[in-house]
C-alpha positions as CSV (number, residue, x, y, z in Angstrom):
1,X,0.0,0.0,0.0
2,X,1.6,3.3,-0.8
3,X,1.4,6.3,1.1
4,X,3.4,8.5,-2.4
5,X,3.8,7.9,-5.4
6,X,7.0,6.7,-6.5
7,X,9.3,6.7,-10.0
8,X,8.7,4.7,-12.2
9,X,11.8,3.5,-15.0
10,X,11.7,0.8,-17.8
11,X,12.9,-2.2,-16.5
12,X,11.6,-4.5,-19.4
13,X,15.1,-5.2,-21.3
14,X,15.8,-8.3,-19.1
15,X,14.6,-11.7,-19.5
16,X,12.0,-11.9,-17.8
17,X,20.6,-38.4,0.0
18,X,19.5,-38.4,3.4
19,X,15.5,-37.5,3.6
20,X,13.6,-37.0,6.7
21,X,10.1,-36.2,5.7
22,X,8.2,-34.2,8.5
23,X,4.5,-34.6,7.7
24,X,2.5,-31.1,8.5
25,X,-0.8,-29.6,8.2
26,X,-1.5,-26.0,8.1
27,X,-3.2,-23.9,10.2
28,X,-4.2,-20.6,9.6
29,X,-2.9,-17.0,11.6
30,X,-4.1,-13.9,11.2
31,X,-2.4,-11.7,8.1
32,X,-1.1,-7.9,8.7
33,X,-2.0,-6.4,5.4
34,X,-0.7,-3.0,4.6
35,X,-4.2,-1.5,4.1
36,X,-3.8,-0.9,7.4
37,X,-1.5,2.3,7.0
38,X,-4.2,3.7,4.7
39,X,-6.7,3.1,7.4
40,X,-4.5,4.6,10.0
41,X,-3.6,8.1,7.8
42,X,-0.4,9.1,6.8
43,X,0.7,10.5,9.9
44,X,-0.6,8.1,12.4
45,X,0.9,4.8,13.9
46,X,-0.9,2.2,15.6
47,X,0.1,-0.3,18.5
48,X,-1.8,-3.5,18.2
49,X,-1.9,-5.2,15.4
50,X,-4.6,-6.5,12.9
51,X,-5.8,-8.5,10.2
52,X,-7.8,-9.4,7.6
53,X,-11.1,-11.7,7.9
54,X,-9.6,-15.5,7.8
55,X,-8.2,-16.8,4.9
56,X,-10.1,-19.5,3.0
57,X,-8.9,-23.6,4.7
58,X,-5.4,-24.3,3.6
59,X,-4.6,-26.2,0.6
60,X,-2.8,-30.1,1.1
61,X,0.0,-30.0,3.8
62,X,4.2,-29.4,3.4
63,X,6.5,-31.3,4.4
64,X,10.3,-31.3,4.5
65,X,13.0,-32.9,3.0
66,X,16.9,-32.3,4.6
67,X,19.2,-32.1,1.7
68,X,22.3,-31.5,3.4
69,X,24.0,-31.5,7.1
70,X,27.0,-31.0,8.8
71,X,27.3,-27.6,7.3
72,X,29.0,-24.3,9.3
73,X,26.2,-21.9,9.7
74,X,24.7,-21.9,6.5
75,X,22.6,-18.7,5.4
76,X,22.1,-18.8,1.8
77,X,20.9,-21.0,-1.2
78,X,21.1,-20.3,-4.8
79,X,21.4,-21.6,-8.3
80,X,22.7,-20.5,-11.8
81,X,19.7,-20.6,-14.4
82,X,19.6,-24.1,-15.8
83,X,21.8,-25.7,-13.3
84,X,20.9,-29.0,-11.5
85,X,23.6,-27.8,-8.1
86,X,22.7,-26.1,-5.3
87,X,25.2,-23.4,-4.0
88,X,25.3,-23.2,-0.2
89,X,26.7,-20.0,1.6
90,X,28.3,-20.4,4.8
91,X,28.5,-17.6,7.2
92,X,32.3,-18.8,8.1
93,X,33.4,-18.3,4.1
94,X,32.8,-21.1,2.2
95,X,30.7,-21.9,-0.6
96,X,29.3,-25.3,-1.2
97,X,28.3,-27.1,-3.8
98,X,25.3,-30.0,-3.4
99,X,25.8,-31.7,-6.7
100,X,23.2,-33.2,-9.2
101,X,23.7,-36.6,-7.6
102,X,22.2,-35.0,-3.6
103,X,25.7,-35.3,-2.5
104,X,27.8,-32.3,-0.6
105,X,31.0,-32.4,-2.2
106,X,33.7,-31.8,0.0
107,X,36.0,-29.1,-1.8
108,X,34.2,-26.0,-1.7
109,X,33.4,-23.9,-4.8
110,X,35.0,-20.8,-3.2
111,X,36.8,-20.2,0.7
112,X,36.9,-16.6,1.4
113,X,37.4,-17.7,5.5
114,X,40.8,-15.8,5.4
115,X,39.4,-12.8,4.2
116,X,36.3,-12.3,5.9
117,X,35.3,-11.2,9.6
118,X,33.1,-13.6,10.9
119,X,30.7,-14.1,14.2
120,X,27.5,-12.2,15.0
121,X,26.1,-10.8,12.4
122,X,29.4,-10.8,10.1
123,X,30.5,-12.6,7.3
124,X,29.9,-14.1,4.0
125,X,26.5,-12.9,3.2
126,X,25.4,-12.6,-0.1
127,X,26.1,-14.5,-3.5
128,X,24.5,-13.9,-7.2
129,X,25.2,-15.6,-10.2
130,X,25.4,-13.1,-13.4
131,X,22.7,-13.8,-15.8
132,X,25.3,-14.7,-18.3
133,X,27.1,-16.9,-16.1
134,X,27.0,-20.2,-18.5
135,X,29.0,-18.3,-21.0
136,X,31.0,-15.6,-18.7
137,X,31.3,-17.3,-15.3
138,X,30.9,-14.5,-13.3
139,X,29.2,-14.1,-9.6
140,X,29.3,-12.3,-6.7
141,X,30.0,-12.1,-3.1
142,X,29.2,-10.3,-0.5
143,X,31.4,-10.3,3.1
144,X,32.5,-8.5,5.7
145,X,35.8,-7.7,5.4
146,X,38.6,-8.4,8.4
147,X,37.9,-4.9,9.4
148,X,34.4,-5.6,9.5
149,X,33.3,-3.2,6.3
150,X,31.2,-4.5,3.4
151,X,33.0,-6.3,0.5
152,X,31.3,-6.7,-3.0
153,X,33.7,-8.7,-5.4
154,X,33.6,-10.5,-8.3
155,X,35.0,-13.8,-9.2
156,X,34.9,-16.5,-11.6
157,X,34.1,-19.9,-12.6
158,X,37.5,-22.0,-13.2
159,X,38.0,-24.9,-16.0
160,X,36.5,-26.9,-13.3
161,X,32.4,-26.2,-12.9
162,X,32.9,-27.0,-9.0
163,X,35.6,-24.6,-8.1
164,X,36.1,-20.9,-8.6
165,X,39.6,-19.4,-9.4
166,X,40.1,-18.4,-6.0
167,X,42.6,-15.4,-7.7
168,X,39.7,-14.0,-10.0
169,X,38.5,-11.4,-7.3
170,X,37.5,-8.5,-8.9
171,X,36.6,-5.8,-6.3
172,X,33.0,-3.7,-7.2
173,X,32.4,-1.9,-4.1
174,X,33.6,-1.5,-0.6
175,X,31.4,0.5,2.6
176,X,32.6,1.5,5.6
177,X,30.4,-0.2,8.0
178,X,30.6,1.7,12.2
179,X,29.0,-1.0,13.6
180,X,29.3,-4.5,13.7
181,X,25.5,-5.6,12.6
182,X,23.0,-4.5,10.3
183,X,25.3,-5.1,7.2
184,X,22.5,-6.7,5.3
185,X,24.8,-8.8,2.4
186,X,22.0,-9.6,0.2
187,X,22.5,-9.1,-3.4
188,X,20.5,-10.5,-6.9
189,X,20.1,-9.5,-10.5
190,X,16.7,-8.2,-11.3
191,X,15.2,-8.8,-14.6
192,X,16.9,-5.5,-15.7
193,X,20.5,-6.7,-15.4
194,X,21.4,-4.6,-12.4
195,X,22.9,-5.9,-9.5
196,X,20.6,-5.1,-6.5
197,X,22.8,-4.6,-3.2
198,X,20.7,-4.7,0.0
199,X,22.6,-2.4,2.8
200,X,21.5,-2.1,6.2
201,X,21.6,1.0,8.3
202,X,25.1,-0.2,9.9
203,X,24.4,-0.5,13.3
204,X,23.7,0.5,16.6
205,X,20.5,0.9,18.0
206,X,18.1,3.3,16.5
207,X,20.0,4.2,13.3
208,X,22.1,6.8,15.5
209,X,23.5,8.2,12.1
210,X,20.5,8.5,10.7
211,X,21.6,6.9,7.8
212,X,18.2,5.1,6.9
213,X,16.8,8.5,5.3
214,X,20.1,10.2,4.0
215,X,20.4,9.0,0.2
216,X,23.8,10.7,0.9
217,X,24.8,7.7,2.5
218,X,25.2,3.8,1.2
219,X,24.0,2.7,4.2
220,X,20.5,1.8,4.8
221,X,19.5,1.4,1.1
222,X,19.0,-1.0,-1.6
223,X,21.5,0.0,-4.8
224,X,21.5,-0.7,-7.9
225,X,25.1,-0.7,-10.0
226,X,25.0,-1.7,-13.6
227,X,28.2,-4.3,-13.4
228,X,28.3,-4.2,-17.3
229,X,28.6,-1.1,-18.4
230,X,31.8,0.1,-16.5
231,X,34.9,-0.9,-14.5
232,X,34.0,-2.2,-11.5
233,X,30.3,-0.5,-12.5
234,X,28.3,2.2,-14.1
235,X,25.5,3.9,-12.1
236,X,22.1,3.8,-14.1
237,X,21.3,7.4,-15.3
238,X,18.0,6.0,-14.6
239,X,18.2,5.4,-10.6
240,X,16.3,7.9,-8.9
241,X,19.3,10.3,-6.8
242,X,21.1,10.6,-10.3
243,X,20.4,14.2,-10.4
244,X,20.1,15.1,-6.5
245,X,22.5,17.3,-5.4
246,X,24.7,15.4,-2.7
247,X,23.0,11.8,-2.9
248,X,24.7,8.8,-4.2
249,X,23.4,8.0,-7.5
250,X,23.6,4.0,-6.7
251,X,21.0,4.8,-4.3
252,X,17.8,3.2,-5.6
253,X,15.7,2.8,-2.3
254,X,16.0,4.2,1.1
255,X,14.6,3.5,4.4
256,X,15.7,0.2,5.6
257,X,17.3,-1.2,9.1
258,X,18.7,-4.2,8.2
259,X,17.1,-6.1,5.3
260,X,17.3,-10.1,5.6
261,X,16.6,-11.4,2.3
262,X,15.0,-9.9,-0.8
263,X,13.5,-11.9,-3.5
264,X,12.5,-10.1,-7.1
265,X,9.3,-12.2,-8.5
266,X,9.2,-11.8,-12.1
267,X,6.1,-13.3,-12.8
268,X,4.6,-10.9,-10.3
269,X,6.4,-7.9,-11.3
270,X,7.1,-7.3,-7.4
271,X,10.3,-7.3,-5.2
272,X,9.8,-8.7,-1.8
273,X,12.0,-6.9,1.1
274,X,12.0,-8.4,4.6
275,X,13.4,-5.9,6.9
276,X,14.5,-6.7,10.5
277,X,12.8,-4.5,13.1
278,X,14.7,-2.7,16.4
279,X,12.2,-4.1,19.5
280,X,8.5,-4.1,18.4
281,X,7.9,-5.3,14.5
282,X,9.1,-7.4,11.6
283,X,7.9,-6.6,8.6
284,X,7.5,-7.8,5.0
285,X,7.3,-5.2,2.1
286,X,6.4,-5.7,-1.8
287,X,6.7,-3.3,-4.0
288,X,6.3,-3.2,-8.5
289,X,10.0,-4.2,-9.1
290,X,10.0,-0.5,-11.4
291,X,9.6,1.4,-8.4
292,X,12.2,3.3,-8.2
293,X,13.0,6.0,-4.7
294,X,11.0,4.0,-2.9
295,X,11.2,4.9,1.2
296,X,10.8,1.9,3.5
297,X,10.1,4.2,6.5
298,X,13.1,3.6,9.2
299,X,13.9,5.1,11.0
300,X,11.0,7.6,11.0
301,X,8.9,3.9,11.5
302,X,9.2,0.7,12.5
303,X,6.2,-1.2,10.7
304,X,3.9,1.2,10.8
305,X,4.8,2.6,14.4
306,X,6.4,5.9,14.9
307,X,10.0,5.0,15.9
308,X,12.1,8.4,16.1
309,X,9.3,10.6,17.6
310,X,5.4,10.2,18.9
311,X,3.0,11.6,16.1
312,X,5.3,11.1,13.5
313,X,4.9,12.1,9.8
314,X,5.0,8.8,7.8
315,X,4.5,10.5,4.3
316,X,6.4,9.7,1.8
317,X,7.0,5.9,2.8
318,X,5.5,2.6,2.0
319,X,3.7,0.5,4.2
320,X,4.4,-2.5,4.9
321,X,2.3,-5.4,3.3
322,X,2.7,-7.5,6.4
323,X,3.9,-6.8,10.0
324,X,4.0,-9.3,13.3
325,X,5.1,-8.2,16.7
326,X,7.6,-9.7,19.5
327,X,5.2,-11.9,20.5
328,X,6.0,-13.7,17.2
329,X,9.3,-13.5,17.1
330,X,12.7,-11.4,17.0
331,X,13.9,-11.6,13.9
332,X,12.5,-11.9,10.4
333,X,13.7,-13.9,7.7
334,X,12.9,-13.4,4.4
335,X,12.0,-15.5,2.3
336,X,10.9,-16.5,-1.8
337,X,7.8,-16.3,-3.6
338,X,7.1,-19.6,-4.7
339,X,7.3,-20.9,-8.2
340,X,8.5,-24.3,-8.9
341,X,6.3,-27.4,-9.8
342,X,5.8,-29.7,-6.6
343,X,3.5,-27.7,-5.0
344,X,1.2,-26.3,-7.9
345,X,-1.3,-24.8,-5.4
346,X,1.0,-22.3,-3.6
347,X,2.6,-21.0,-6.6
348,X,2.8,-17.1,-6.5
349,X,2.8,-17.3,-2.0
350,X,5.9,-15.5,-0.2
351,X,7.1,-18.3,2.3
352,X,9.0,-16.2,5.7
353,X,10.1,-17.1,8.9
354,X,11.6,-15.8,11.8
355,X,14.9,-16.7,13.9
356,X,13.8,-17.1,17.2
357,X,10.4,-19.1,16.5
358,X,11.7,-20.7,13.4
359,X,8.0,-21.1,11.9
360,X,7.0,-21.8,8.3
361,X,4.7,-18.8,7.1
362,X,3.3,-18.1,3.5
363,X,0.7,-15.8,2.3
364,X,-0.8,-14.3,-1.4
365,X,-0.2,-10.4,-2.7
366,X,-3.5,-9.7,-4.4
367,X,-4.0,-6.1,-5.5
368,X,-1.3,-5.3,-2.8
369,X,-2.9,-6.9,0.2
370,X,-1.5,-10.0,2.0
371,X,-4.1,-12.4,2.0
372,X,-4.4,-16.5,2.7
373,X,-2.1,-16.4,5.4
374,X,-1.4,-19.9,6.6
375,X,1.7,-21.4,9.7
376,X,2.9,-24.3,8.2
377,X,3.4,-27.2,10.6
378,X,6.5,-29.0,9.2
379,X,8.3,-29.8,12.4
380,X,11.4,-28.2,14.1
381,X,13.3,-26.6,11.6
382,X,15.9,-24.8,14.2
383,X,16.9,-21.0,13.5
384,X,16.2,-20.1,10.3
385,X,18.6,-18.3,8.7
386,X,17.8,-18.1,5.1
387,X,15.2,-19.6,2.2
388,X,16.4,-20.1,-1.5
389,X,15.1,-21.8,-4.8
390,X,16.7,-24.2,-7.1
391,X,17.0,-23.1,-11.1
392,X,13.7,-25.1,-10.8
393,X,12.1,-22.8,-8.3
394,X,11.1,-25.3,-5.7
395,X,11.8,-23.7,-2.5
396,X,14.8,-24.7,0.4
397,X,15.2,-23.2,3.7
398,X,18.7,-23.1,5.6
399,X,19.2,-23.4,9.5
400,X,21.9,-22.3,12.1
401,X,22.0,-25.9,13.2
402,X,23.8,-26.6,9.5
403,X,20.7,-27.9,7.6
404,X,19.4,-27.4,4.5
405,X,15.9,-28.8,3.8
406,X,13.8,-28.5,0.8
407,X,9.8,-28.0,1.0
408,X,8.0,-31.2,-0.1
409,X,4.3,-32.0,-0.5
410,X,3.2,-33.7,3.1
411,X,1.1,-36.6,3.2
């Protein structure tokens, strides 16, 4: 739900084992759509939180599937386009490789651990393949450095598909970071060719620089660096600070605390931003992936709750599209929106979780409303760090306890 209009560019140039199986049945919890903001004026924050009328009875039950163990901290799952592997990211540095056959192969793809600061929330974050990886073998990482600063680089693919040439690093960006969490590390292509970078605000409690709303800043945005068209990138003359005097013209969203897990759903034209509140929401936003300047609200809000100062003047920012409170949880992880084969019914629904409660959690965007909100009961699934998909699109979620599991049909 939008509370301003926001710009608008052309993004249409892009193209578009071990098994445990953990039966589950749904059961249904109440949804916090972002009509709520418009209910509650622009300028006005509520406290207690509410929903739609119940969703319609659930659909089948999930179950899960554990594709992997023994892994260190793993917090992020991905695939090239086309490829049968799954690529594992592990917090401590390494990235893993879960061949065709459903075995972990031993070697990792790439080890960073001697470059990266680890522990909390630091590490290796993020990884994106390039669209063109099959012919250029390009992807890239996102860590904290041993000086705990953000690290974009590049690397690529060697003559063997299962290892990277650890000497191919290519550096794209660097940001100071004055705090040792909120670093975000997410990054993906979206369906424009731009790499996406997700920052958080860098730390401390409250934004206390302020960076969340200064497009002066790196921190506490989304940015979007065209990796193609210069050395280490070009800024699109497109992206909405371009021509604001002072503001960093990678900027392409503000607003944001710490943003665990971003997912662009081409079909759906929408991007999906989970952002990890300070002591009183989590919240899940969706925005048209063409929405350019967009303000996520923090730290002016948290949710839809004045945050900096009582009566505050949300204008200007997007509400969120869902929103839970403590009582729920501590942390939100974002997740996918669904779109592989096994599970025909819940193709198009944003799967979350959170991790402290480690639930399962899906619902539908339908004319920018969460609706058919549904808790999965698929067992104990530990803290969940992370979700992913396959170059299939069937969905995977990763834990703190070294899991990986894939979402299967129950029953």
């Amino acid at each position: 739900m939008k509370r301003s209009a926001t710009k608008r560019v052309d993004l249409s140039g892009g193209s578009a084992r071990c098994r445990i199986r953990l039966l589950a049945a749904p059961r249904s919890f109440a949804v916090r759509a972002g009509a709520l903001a418009a209910a509650l004026g622009h300028g006005a924050c509520s406290s207690t939180p509410t929903g739609p009328p119940p969703p319609p009875p659930a659909v089948g039950s999930l179950a899960t599937e554990v594709v992997a163990t023994g892994l260190d901290r793993p917090l992020y799952l991905t695939a090239p386009p086309g490829d049968s592997r799954l690529f594992i990211v592990e917090q401590t540095g390494a990235i893993r490789i879960v061949a065709a056959d459903g075995n972990l192969r031993g070697t990792p793809f790439l080890d960073l651990a001697g470059r990266i600061a680890g522990g909390g929330e630091r590490g290796l974050l993020g990884l994106a393949f390039h669209p063109d990886y099959v012919s250029n073998g390009f992807f890239y990482v996102n860590y904290t450095d041993t000086n705990g600063d953000t690290v974009v680089e590049r690397y690529t693919a060697s003559g063997d598909p299962d290892v990277a040439a650890p000497g191919s690093a290519t550096p794209i960006l660097a940001v100071p970071q004055p705090f040792a969490n909120h670093n975000g590390g997410q990054l993906a292509f979206g369906p424009d060719g731009m790499l996406y970078v997700f920052m958080g605000d860098g730390g401390g409690a409250g934004d206390p620089f302020s960076t969340g709303q200064d497009p002066t800043d790196l921190l506490g945005s989304i940015l979007r660096l065209d990796v193609d068209g210069g050395d280490p990138y070009a800024i699109p003359p497109d992206n909405p600070f371009v021509d604001v005097a002072g503001a960093r013209g990678e900027v392409w969203a503000i607003g944001l605390r710490n943003p665990w897990r971003a997912w662009f759903d081409v079909p759906g034209g929408m991007l999906y931003v989970a952002d990890v509140g300070q002591s009183q929401r989590e919240e899940v936003n969706a925005v048209g992936i063409a929405e350019a300047g967009v303000n996520y609200g923090w730290n002016v809000l948290e949710g839809t709750l004045c945050f900096a100062e009582e009566g505050c003047d949300a204008s200007g920012t997007e509400a969120p599209v869902l929103e839970y409170s403590h009582a729920d949880g501590c942390s939100i992880t974002g997740g996918v929106v669904y779109r592989g084969t096994l599970l025909p019914e819940l193709v198009g629904h944003y799967f979350y979780s959170d991790f402290c409660s480690g639930f399962l959690r899906s619902f539908r965007l339908q004319g920018g409303v969460a609706v058919e909100g549904q808790e999965w009961n698929v067992g104990g699934l530990g803290s969940v760090t992370s979700f992913g998909a396959d170059a299939a699109g069937e969905m995977y979620v990763t834990s703190a306890e070294g899991r990986v599991y894939r979402i299967v049909p129950g029953g």
